[in-house]
C-alpha positions as CSV (number, residue, x, y, z in Angstrom):
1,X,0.0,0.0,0.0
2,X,1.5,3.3,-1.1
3,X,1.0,6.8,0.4
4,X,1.6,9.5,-1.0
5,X,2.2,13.0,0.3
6,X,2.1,16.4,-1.1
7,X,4.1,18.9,0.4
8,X,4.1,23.0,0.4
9,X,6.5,25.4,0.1
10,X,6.2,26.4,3.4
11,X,7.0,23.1,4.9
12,X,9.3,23.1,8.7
13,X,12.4,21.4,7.7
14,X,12.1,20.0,11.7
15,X,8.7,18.1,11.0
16,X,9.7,16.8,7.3
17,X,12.5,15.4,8.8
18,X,10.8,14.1,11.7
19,X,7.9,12.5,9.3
20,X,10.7,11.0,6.8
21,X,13.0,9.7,9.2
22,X,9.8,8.4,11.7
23,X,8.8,6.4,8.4
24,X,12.1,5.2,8.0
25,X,12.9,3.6,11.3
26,X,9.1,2.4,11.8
27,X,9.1,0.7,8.6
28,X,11.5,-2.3,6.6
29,X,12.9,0.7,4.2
30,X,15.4,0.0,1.8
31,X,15.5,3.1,-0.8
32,X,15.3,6.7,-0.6
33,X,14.7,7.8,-4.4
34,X,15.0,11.8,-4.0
35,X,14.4,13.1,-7.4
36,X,13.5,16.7,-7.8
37,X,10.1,17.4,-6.4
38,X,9.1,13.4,-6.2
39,X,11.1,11.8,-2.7
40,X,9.9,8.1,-3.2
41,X,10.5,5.5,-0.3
42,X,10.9,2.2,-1.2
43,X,10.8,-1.1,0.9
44,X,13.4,-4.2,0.5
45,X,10.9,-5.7,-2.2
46,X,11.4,-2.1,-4.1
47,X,7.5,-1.5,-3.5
48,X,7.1,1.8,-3.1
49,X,5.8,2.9,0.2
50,X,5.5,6.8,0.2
51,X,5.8,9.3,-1.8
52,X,6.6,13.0,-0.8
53,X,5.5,15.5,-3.2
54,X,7.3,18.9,-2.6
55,X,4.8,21.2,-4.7
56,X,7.4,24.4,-3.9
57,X,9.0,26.6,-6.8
58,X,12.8,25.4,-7.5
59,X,13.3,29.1,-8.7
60,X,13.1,30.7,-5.3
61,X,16.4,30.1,-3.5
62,X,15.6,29.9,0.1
63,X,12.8,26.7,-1.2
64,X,15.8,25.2,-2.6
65,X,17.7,25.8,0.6
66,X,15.2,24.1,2.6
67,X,15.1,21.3,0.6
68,X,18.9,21.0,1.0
69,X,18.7,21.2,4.4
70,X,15.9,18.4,4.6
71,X,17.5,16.1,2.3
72,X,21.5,16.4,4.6
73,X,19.1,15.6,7.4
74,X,17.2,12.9,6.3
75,X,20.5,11.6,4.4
76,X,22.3,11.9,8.2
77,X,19.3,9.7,9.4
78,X,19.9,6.8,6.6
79,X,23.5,6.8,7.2
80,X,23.2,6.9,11.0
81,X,20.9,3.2,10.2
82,X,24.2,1.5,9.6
83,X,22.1,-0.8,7.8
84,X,21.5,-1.7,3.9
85,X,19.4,1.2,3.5
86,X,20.7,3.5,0.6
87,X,19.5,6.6,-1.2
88,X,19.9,8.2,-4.6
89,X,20.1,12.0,-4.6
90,X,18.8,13.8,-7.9
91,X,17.0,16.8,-6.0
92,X,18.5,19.8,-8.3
93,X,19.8,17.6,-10.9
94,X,16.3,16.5,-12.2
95,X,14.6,19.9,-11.9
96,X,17.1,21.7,-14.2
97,X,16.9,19.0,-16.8
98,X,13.0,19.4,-16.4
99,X,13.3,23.1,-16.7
100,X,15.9,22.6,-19.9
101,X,13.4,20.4,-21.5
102,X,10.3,22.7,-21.1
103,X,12.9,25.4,-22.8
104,X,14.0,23.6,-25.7
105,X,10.3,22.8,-26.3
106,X,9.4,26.8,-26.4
């Protein structure tokens, strides 16, 4: 069973992490896909679990501070585990390829 969860830009970078990391420990997590706006957690079958949706402009820099800040945290959490759990980080990576495409199609 997947849930999914949309975000705003005016998240608390305390209770994200809190939520993510809460998820993390409470559940058999194996994956932490963060890929621009889309943070998928998946378990050790690769089901996804939850998705986190972070509906925020990548344009405004403090939003793209924030979401730095969340992902070093959550990252600190996965590699505090000491356990097979891993994570692939893609946050700004996959937005400016997303924002090149929507150029080159204008």
């Amino acid at each position: 069973m997947m849930k999914e969860v949309i975000i705003d830009s005016d998240f608390s970078i305390d209770d994200i992490t809190s939520r993510i990391t809460n998820i993390m420990s409470k559940w058999s997590i194996h994956f932490l896909d963060i890929n621009g706006p889309n943070w998928i957690i998946f378990d050790y079958d690769m089901n996804i679990k939850y998705v986190f949706i972070f509906n925020v402009d990548f344009d405004d820099l403090d939003t793209r501070i924030k979401l730095e800040d969340l992902k070093l945290n959550v990252i600190h959490h996965i590699e505090s585990l000491k356990d097979e759990t891993t994570y692939r980080d893609n946050l700004i990576s996959a937005v400016f390829l997303t924002k090149k495409r929507k150029k080159e199609k204008n």
